[in-house]
N, C-alpha and C positions, 0 to 999 in steps of 0.2 A: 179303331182308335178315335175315331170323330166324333164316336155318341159318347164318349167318356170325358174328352176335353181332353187328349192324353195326346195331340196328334201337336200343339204348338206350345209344349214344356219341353224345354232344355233337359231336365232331370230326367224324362224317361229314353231319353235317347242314350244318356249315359247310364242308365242304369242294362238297358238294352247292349252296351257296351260292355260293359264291367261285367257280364253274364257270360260275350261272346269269348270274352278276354281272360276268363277264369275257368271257360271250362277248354281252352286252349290251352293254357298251363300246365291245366289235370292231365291233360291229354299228350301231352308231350313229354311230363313226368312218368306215367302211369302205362302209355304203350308201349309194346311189345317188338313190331312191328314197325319198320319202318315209313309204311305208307300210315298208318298212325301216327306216327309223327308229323309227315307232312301235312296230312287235315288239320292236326292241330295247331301247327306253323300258318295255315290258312286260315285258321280262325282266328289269331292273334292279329292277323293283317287286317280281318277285314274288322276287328272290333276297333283297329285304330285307323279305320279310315271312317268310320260312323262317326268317332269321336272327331274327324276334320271338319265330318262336314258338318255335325251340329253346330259345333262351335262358330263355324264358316256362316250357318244358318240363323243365329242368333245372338252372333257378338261382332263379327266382324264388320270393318263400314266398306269394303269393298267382299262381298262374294264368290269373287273368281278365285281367292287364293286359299280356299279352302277345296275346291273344284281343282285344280291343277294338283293340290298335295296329292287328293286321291286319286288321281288319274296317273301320278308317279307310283301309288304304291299299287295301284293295279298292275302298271308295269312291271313294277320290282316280283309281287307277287306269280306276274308268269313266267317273268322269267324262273325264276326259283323253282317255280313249277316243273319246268324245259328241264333244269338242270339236273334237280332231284329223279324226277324219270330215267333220266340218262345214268347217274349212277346207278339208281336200284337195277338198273338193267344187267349191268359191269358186273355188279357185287352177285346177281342170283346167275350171272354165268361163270363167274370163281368160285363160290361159295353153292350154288342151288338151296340157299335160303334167304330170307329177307327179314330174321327175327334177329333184333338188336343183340341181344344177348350171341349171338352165334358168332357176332363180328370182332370179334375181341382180339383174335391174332393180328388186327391190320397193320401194317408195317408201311412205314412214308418213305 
C-alpha cells in the first residue's frame, strides 16, 4: 500500500471497511450454519473497529479514544466468541445439528 499512496487516505480504510462490513451482512443473511453466522458476526466487528481506528487515525486530536473503542470491541467480540461456542455446544448436544434451519422448534 506504500508504493500506491494508499497507506495515508482515510477513504481506503473505509472502503476496506464497507467490504469487511458487507460481506458480514451476506454472511450472516445467507449461512446456513451457525458457525457462519458467527465469522460473519466477526467480520462486522472487526469492520467497525477499522472504522475507529481510521477515524481515531485521522480526525481525532487525542488518539487514544479511538485505541480504547477497539480494544472494547475486541473485548466484546470474545466474549461473544466464549458465549456462542458454548451454545453451539448445548444446541449440537439436543439437537446433533448446527444448521440454522434445524433449529426452528426452540422453545424459551
Amino acid at each position: 500500500m506504500q508504493l500506491l499512496g494508499l497507506y495515508n487516505c482515510l477513504t481506503s480504510y473505509l472502503i476496506i471497511a464497507a467490504f469487511l462490513f458487507a460481506s458480514g451482512v451476506y454472511g450472516m443473511m445467507c449461512r446456513r450454519t451457525l458457525i457462519g453466522v458467527l465469522i460473519s458476526a466477526e467480520l462486522i466487528l472487526a469492520a467497525a473497529s477499522i472504522n475507529f481506528m481510521a477515524f481515531s487515525r485521522f480526525l481525532a486530536s487525542d488518539p487514544t479514544s479511538g485505541r480504547l473503542f477497539t480494544l472494547f470491541i475486541m473485548a466484546i467480540a470474545a466474549a461473544e466468541a466464549a458465549i456462542a461456542v458454548s451454545i453451539l455446544i448445548a444446541v449440537y448436544r439436543n439437537y446433533k445439528s448446527i444448521e440454522s434451519d434445524d433449529l426452528t422448534d426452540l422453545r424459551g
